[in-house]
C-alpha positions as CSV (number, residue, x, y, z in Angstrom):
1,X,91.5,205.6,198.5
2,X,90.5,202.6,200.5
3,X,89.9,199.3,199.3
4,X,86.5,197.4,200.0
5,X,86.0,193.7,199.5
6,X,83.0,192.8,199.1
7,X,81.7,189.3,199.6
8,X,78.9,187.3,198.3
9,X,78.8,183.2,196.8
10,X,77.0,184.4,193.8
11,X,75.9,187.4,191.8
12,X,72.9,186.8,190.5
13,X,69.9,189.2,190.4
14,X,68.4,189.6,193.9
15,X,68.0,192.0,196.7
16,X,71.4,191.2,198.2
17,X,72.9,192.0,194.9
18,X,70.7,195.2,194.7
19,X,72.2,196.5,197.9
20,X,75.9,195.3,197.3
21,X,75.2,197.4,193.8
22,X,73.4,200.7,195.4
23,X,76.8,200.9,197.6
24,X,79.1,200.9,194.9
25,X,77.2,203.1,192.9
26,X,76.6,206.0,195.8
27,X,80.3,205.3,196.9
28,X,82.3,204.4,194.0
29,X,84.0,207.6,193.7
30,X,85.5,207.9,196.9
31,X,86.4,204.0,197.7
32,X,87.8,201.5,195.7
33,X,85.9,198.4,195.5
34,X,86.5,194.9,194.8
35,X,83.7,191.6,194.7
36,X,85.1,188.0,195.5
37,X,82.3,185.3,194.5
38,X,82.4,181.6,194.3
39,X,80.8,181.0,191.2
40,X,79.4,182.7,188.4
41,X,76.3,184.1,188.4
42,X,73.4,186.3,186.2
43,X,73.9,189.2,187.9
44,X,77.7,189.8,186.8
45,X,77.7,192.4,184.3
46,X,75.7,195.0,186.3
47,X,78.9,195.2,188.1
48,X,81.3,195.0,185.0
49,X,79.1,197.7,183.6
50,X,80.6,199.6,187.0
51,X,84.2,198.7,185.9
52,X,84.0,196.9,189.3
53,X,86.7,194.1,189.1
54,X,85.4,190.3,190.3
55,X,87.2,187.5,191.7
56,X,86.3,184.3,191.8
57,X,87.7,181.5,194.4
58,X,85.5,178.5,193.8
59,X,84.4,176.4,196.8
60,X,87.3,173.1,197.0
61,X,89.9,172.1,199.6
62,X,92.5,174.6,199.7
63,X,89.5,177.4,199.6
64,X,90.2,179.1,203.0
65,X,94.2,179.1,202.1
66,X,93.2,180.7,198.6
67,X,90.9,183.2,200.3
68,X,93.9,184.2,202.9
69,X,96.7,184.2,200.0
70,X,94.2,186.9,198.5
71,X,93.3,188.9,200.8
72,X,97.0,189.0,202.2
73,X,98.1,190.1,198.7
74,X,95.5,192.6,197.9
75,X,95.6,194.2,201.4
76,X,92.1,195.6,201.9
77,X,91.1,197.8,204.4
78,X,87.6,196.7,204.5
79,X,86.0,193.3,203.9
80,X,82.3,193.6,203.8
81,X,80.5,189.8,203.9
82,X,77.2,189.2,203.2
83,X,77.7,185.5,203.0
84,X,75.9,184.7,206.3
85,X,76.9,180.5,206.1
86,X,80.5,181.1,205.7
87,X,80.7,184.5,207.8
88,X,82.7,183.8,210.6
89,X,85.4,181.6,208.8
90,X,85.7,184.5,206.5
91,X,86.0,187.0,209.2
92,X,88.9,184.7,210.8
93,X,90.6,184.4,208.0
94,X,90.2,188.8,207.6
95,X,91.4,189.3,211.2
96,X,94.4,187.0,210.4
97,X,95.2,188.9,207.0
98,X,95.2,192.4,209.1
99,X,92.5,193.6,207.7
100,X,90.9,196.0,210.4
101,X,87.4,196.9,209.9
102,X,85.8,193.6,209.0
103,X,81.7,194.3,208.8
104,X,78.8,191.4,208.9
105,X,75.6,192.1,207.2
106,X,72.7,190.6,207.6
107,X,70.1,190.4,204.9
108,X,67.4,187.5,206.5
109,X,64.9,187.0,209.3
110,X,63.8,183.4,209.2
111,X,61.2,182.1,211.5
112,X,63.0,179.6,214.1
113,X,62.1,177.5,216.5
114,X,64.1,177.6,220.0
115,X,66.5,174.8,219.3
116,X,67.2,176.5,215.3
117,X,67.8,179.8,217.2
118,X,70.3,177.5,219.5
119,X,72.1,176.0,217.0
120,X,71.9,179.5,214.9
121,X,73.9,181.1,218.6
122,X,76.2,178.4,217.9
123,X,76.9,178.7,214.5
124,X,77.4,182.7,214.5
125,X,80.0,182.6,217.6
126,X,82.7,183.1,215.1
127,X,81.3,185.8,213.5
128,X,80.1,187.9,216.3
129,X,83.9,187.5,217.5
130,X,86.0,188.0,214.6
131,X,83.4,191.1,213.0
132,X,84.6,194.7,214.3
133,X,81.3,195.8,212.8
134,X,77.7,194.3,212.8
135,X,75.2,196.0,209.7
136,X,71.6,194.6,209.3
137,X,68.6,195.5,206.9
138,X,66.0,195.6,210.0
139,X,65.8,195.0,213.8
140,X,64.7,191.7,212.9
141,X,67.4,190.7,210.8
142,X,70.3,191.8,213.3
143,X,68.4,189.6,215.8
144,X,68.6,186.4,213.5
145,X,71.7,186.7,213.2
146,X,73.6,188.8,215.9
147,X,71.9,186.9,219.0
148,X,74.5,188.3,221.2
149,X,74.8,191.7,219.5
150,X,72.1,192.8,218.0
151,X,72.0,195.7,220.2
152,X,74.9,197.2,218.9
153,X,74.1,196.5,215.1
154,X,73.6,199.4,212.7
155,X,70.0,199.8,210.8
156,X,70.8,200.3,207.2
157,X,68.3,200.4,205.6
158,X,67.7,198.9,201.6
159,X,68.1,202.4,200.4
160,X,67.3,203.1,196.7
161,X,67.5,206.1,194.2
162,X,64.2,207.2,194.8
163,X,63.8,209.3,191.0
164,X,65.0,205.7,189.5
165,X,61.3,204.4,190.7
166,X,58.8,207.5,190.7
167,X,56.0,206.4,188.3
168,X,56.4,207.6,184.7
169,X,53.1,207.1,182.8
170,X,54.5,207.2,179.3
171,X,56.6,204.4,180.4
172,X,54.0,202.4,181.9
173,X,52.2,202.8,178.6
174,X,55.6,202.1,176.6
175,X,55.6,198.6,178.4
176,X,52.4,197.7,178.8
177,X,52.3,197.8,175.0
178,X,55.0,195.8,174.8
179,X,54.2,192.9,176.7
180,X,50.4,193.6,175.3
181,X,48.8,194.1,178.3
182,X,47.0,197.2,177.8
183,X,43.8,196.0,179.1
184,X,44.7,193.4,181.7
185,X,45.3,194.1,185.3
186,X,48.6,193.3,186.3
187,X,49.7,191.9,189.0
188,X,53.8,192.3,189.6
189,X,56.0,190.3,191.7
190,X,59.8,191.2,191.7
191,X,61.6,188.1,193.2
192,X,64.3,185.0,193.5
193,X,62.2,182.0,192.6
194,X,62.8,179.8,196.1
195,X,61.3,178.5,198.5
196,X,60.9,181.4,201.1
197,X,59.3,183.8,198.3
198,X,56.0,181.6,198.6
199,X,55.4,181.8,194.7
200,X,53.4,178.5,194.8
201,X,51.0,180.1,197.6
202,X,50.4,183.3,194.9
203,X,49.4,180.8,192.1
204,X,47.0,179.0,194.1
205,X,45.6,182.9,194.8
206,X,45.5,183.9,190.8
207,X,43.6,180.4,190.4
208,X,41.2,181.2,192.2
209,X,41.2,185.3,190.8
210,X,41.5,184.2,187.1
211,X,38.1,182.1,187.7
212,X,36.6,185.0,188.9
213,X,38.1,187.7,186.8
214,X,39.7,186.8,183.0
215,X,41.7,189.9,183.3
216,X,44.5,189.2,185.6
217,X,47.6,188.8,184.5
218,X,50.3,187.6,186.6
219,X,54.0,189.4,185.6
220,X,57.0,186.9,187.7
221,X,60.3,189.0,187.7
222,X,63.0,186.9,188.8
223,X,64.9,183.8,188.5
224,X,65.8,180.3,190.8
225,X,65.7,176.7,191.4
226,X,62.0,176.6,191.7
227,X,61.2,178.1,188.2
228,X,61.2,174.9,186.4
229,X,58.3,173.5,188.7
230,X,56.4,176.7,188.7
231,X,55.9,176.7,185.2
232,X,55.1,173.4,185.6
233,X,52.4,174.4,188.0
234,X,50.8,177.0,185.8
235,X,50.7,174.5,182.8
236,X,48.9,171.7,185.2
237,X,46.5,174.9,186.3
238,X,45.8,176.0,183.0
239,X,47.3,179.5,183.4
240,X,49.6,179.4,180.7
241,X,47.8,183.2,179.4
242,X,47.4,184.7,182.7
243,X,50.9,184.5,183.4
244,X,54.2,186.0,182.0
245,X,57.4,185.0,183.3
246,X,60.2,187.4,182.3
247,X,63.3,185.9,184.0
248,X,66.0,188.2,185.3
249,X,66.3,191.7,184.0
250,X,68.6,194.5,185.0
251,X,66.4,197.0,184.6
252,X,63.3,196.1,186.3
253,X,62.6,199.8,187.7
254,X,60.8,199.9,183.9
255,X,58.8,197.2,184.4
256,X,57.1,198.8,187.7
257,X,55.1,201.1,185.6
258,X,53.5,198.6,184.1
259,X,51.9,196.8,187.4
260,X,48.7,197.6,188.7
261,X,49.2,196.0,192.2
262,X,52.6,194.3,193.6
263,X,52.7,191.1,196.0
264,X,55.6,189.6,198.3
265,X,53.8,186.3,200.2
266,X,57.2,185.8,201.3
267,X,57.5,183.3,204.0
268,X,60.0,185.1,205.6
269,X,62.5,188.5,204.7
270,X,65.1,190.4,206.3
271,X,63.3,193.6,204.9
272,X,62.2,192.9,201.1
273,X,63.9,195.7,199.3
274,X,61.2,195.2,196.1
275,X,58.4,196.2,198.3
276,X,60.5,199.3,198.8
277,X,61.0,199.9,195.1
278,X,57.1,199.2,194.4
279,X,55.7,201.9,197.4
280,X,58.1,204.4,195.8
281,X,56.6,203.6,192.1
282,X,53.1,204.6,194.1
283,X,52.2,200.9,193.8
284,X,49.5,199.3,196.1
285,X,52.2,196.7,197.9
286,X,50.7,193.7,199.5
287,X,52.5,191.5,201.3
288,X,52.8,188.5,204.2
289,X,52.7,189.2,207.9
290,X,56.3,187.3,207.5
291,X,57.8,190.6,205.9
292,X,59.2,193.1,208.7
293,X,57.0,196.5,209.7
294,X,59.8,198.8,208.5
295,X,59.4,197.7,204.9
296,X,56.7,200.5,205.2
297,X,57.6,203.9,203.2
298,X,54.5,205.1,205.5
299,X,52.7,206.4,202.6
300,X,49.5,204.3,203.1
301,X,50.1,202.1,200.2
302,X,51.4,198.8,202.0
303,X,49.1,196.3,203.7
304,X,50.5,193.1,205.7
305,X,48.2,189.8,205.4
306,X,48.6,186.5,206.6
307,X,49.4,183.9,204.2
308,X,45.5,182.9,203.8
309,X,44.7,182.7,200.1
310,X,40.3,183.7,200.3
311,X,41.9,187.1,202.3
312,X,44.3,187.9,199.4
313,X,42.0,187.2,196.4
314,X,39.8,189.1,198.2
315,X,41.8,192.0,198.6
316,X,43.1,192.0,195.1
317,X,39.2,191.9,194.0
318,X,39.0,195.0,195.9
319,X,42.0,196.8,194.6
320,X,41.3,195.6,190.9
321,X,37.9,197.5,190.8
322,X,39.3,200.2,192.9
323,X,42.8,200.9,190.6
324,X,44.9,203.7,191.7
325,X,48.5,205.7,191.7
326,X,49.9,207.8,194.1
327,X,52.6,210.3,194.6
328,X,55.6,209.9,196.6
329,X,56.9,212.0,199.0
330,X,59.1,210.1,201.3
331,X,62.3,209.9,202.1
332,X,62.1,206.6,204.1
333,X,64.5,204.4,202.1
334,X,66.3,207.8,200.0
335,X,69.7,206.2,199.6
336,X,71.5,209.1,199.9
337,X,70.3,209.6,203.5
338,X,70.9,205.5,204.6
339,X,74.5,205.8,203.0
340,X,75.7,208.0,205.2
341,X,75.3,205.5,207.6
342,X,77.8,203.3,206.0
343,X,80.3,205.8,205.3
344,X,80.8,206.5,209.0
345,X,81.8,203.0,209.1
346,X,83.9,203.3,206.1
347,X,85.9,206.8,207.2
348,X,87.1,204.8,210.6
């Protein structure tokens, strides 16, 4: 069996974390896999469940020595780095270790101006020359990253077990009761808590709802350094009962059921694998003009909007008296069609 490295700072729970853990699942059986981190992280035991081993080298002086000592020891014939900030020191450090097929993936599409996207050509020199292999979630993530080769990047798409999402109704009522929201409608949002997901543009929007409608309930999925002030926000806005804020959970597929619309005002995304996961629970997805096209399942349940709060209460007014679930039939983001892609890469 080959060995895979893969590489990420931290495993907590986020859509980089969903992909690195879709790969090992599909592919588990036929390669051996390994995950170095920096530091620890809330996502860990979704892979320990997998009996996938971790290894952590924290950030410090002698890091790139301890990286090379590693890798030279464990003699992998893949590294797979989704670290894009320390990408091409890591991919020097893989050519110098012998490791031959050394792959780049890129998860984000950031807005930037012409002199970011200089410095950003800059930056990635070293990892468009020591990569064998470029990988990116969407066209527009190979360009941020892969300036000089984005043209030979692969698509792979966010792909996801399609039956773990398709909408169960006795769950949805299971949960709802649960969380006692049986006659609320519920707004879902599956996503780190940072700057770029735009969580404090979505309060200002379910201010302005909850003053129009008392029903609304707000469900936040997801975990980061901007929780602390966005519950802050909600207290100072008096929404304290028209928001629920769960934290991290491993299995949020459940909690899909249990929405009756899904937003991403994400600033900016490399695809946005939860608006994947939503459209394939038969979810009306809204989310920014910021997040790519190809997040679309093509199914007519996702609409784009600019970030203008009066358009998105207005559209949620509209789908909140208009409620509806539909049935899936695409293949779009099927996993075990986008993994094939991968494992041509892999079988080299």
């Amino acid at each position: 069996m080959k060995k895979i490295l893969h590489v990420y700072p931290k495993l907590n729970i986020g859509g980089t974390e969903k992909v690195i853990e879709t790969i090992i699942t599909q592919l588990n059986k036929k390669y051996t896999f390994q995950i170095l981190t920096e530091e620890n992280g809330s996502g860990e035991e979704v892979f320990k469940n997998l009996g996938i081993p971790i290894i952590k080298i924290p950030k410090q002086d002698q890091y790139w020595k301890l990286v090379e000592q590693f890798l030279k020891k464990e003699k992998f014939d893949i590294v797979h780095v989704h670290n894009y900030k320390d990408m091409g020191n890591f991919q020097k450090v893989a050519k110098k270790s012998s490791i031959k097929i050394r792959i780049s993936h890129s998860h984000v599409a950031r807005p930037s101006s012409k002199i970011i996207k200089f410095l950003k050509r800059i930056k990635s020199y070293k990892t468009e020359k020591y990569s064998t292999h470029f990988v990116a979630c969407s066209k527009e993530a190979a360009q941020w990253l892969f300036q000089r080769n984005y043209q030979k990047s692969i698509i792979l798409k966010n792909g996801i077990v399609k039956n773990k999402f398709t909408f169960d109704e006795q769950k949805r009522k299971e949960k709802r009761e649960e969380l006692a929201l049986n006659s609320s409608f519920v707004i879902g949002s599956v996503a780190r808590i940072s700057e770029e997901k735009n969580h404090f543009f979505f309060i200002e929007v379910l201010k302005e709802l909850t003053e129009k409608k008392k029903n609304i309930v707000w469900l936040v999925i997801g975990d980061g350094p901007l929780l602390k002030e966005l519950k802050e926000k909600s207290k100072e806005y008096h929404l304290e009962n028209s928001i629920i804020f769960l934290g991290s959970i491993i299995n949020v597929q459940d909690y899909y059921h249990a929405f009756d619309l899904f937003v991403l005002p994400s600033k900016y995304e490399g695809l946005g694998i939860s608006a994947v996961e939503s459209q394939y629970n038969g979810l009306i997805t809204l989310v920014s003009d910021s997040v790519p096209e190809s997040v679309d399942i093509k199914e007519n349940i996702l609409e784009r909007l600019s970030l203008n709060k009066e358009l998105w209460v207005q559209k949620i007014l509209e789908y909140e008296k208009n409620y509806s679930r539909k049935k899936i039939n695409s293949k779009e983001f099927d996993i075990k069609e986008n993994i094939k892609v991968l494992e041509r890469i892999y079988d080299l």
